[in-house]
SETOR-964099 format. One record per residue (C-alpha): residue number from 1; residue in three letters; z, y, x. Coordinates in nm, 3 decimals. Each point is the difference from the previous one (the first is absolute). Layout:
REM residues N
- num,residu,up,north,east
- NUM,Ala,Z,Y,X
...
***
This chain:
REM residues 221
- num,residu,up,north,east
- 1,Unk,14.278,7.279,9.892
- 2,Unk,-0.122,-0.269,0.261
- 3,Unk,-0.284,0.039,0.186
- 4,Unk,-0.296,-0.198,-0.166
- 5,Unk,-0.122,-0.308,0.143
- 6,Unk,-0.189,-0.306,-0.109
- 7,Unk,0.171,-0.272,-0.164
- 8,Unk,-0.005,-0.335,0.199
- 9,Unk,-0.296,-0.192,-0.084
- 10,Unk,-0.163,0.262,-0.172
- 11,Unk,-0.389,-0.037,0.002
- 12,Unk,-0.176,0.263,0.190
- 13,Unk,-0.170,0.200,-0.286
- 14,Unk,-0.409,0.008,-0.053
- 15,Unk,-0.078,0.355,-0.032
- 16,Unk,-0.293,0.046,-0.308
- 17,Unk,-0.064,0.334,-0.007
- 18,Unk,-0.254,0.160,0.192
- 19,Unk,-0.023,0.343,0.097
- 20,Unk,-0.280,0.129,-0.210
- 21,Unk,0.177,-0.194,-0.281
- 22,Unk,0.329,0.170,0.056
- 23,Unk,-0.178,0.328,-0.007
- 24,Unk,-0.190,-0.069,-0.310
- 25,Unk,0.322,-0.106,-0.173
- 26,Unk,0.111,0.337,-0.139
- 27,Unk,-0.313,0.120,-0.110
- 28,Unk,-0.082,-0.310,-0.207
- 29,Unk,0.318,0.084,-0.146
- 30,Unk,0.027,0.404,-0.059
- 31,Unk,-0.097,-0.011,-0.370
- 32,Unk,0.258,-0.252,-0.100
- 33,Unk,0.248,0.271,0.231
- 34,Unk,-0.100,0.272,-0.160
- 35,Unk,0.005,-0.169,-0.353
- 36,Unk,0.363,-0.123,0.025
- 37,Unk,0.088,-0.209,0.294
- 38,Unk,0.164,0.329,0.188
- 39,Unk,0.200,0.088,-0.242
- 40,Unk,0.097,-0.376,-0.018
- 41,Unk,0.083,-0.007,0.351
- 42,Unk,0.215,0.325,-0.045
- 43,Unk,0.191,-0.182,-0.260
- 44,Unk,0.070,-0.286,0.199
- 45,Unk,0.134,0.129,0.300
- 46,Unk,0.067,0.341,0.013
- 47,Unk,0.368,-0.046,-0.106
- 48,Unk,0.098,-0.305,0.255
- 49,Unk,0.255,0.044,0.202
- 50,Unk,0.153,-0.171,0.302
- 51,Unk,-0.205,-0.265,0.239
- 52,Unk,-0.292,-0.027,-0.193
- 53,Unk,-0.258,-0.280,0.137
- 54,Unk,-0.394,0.020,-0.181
- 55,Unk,-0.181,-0.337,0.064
- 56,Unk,-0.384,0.071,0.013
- 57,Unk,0.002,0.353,0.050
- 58,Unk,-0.351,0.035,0.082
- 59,Unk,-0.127,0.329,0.112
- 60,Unk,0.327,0.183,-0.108
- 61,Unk,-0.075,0.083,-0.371
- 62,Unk,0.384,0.011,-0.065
- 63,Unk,0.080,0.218,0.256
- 64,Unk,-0.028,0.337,-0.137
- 65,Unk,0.221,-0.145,-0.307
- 66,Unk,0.294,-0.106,0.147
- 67,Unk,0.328,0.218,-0.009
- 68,Unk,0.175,0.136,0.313
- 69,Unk,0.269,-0.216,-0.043
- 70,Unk,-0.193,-0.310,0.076
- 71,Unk,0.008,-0.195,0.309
- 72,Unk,-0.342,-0.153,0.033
- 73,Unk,-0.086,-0.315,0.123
- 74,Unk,-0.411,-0.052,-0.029
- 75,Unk,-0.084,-0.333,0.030
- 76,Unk,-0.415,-0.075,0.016
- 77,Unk,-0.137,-0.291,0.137
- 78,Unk,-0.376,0.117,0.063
- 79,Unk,-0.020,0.233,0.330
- 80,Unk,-0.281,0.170,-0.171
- 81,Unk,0.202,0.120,-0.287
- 82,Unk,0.325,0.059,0.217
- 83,Unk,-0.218,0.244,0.276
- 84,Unk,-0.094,0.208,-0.304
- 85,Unk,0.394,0.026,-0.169
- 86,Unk,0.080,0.097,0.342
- 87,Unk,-0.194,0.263,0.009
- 88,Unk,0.062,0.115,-0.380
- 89,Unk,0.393,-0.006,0.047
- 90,Unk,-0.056,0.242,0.359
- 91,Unk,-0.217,0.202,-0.177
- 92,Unk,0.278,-0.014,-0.311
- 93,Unk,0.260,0.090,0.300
- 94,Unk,0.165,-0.292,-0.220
- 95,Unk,0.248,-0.261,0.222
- 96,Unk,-0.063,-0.345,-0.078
- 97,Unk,0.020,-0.287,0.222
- 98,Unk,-0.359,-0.204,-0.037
- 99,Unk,0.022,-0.358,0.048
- 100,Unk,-0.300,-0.253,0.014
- 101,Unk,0.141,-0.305,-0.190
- 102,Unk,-0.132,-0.185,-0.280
- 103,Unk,0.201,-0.021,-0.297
- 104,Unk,0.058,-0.406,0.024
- 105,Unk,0.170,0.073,0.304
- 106,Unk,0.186,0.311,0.015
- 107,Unk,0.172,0.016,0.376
- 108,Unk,0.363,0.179,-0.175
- 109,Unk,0.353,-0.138,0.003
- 110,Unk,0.112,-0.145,-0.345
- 111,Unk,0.143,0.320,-0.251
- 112,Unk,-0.182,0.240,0.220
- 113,Unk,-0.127,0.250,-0.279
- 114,Unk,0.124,0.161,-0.343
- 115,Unk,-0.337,0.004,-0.145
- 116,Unk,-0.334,-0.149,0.086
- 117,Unk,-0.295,0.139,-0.154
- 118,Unk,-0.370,-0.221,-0.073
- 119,Unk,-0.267,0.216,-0.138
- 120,Unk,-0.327,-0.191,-0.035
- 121,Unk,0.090,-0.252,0.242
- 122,Unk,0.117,-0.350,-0.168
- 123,Unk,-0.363,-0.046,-0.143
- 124,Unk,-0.139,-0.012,0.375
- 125,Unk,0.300,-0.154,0.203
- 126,Unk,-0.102,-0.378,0.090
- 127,Unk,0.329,-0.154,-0.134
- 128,Unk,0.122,0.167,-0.254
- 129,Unk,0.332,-0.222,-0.052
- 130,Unk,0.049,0.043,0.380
- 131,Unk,0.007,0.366,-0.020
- 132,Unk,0.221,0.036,-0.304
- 133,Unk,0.228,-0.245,0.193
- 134,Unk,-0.025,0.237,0.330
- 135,Unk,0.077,0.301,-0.240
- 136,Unk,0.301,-0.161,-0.181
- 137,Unk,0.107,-0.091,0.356
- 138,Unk,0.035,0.381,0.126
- 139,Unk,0.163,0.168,-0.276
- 140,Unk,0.309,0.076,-0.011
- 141,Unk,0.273,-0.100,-0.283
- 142,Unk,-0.128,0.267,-0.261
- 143,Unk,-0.282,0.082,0.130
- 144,Unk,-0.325,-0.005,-0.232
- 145,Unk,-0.410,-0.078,0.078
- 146,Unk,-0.185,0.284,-0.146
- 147,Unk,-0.359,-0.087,-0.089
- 148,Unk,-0.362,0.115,-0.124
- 149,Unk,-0.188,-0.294,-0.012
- 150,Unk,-0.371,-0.103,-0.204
- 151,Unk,0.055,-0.300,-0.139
- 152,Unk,-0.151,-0.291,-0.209
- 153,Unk,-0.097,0.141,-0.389
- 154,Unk,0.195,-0.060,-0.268
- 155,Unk,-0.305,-0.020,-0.190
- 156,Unk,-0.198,-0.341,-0.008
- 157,Unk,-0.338,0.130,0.049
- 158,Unk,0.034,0.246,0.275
- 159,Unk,0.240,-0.260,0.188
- 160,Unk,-0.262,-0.250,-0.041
- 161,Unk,-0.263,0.243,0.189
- 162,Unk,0.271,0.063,0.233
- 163,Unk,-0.001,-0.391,0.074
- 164,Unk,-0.372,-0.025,0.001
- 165,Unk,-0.009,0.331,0.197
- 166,Unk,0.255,-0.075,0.328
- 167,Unk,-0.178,-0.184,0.252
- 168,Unk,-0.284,0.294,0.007
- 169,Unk,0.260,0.274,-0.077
- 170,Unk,0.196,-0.173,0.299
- 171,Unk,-0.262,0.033,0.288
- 172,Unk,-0.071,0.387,-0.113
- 173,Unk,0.358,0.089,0.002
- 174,Unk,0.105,-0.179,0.319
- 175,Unk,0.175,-0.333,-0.189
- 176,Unk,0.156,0.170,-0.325
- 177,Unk,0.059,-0.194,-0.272
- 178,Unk,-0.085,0.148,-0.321
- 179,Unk,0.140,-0.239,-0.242
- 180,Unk,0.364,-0.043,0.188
- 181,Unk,0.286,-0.040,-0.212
- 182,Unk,0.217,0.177,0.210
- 183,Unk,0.290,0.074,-0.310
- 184,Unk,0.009,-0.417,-0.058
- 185,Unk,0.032,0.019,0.425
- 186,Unk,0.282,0.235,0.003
- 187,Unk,0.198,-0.205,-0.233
- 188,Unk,-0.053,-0.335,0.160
- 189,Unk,0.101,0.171,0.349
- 190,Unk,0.365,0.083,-0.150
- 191,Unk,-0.095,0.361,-0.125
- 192,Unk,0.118,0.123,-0.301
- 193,Unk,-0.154,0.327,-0.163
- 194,Unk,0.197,0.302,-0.061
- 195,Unk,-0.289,0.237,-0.110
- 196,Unk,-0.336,-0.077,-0.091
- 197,Unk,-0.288,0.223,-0.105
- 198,Unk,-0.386,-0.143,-0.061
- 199,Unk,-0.251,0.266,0.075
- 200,Unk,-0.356,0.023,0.037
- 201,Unk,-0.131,0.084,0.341
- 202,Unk,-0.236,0.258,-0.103
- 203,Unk,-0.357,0.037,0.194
- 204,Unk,-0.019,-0.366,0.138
- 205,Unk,-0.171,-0.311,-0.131
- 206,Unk,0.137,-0.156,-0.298
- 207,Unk,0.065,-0.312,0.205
- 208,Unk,0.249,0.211,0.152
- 209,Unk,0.120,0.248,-0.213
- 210,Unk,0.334,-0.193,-0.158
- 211,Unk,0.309,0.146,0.210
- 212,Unk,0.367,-0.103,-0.029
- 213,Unk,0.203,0.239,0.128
- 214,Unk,0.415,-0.040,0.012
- 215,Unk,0.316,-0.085,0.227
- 216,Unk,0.093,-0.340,0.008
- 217,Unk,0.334,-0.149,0.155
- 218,Unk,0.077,-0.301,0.170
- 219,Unk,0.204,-0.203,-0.267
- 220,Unk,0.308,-0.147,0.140
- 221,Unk,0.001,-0.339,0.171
***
């Protein structure tokens, strides 16, 4: 694979993360981990194989997960996050090669991975169509996104607290959006779905609690 670099033109990126807040992250969310989400992320990735890219990896959460036979590629654009999945994958003894790019500009060759993997990440990611785009763009013919994503409810009430909910749920969980159709997204981006599961993320506010979880292809052009 080519060395990483940013694409021409690309915006520098805006980091949003603090430190404190990238330290507080995982304990704000250890009961929905312990009530689900870990298993969930065990699902997702632990039988990938090949050059495997995660956009928004965070602190590392997946890393434990993931199967020998993956070649990682971690991209996270907050240094914050990305100084603390650096030191979970050292003390994992885990290889991965950590990149800080956003996912609206991923600095990869076209067809540079077999899967790409987005777990809670397309409800915070500025431009969501730009990222889908960016993630269509790197896989590889047959490749597949795998994704765990909260989404906006099915049902009418709770989506309309979502709605009233966002802007305040936005500047306590550094700019995600609650009530993001991110299924509707997928589809308009040229993704078709291959799998799809609706769970309920377990231990977190209702707001946030409605999860699709699947593999979705890019259909063909």
């Amino acid at each position: 694979m080519e060395s990483p670099t940013r694409p021409e033109g690309a915006p520098a990126y805006e980091p949003r993360t603090s430190a404190a807040s990238a330290a507080l992250y995982e304990p704000i969310i250890a009961l929905g981990e312990r009530r689900g989400m870990r298993a969930r992320r065990r699902r997702l990735v632990g039988d990938l194989k090949g050059d495997v890219l995660e956009v928004g990896a965070g602190t590392g959460l997946n890393l434990p997960h993931y199967g020998s036979d993956a070649r990682l590629v971690l991209a996270e654009p907050e240094p914050a996050m990305a100084d603390r999945m650096r030191r979970r994958a050292a003390e994992l003894g885990r290889e991965a090669e950590i990149v800080e790019a956003p996912a609206e500009s991923l600095p990869f060759p076209d067809d540079s991975f077999d899967a790409v993997v987005c777990m809670l990440v397309l409800c915070t990611v500025k431009d969501p169509a730009a990222a889908l785009a960016e993630i269509r763009r790197v896989l590889r013919p047959g490749g597949a996104l795998h994704f765990c994503e909260h989404v906006r409810a099915d049902s009418r009430v709770l989506a309309a607290w979502q709605d009233r909910l966002r802007g305040p749920w936005a500047a306590f969980a550094e700019g995600c959006q609650c009530n993001r159709p991110t299924l509707s997204l997928l589809g308009e981006a040229g993704f078709a779905l291959r799998e799809l599961r609706r769970e309920e993320w377990r231990g977190m506010p209702p707001i946030v609690r409605p999860l699709a979880y699947g593999v979705a292809v890019p259909r063909l052009r």
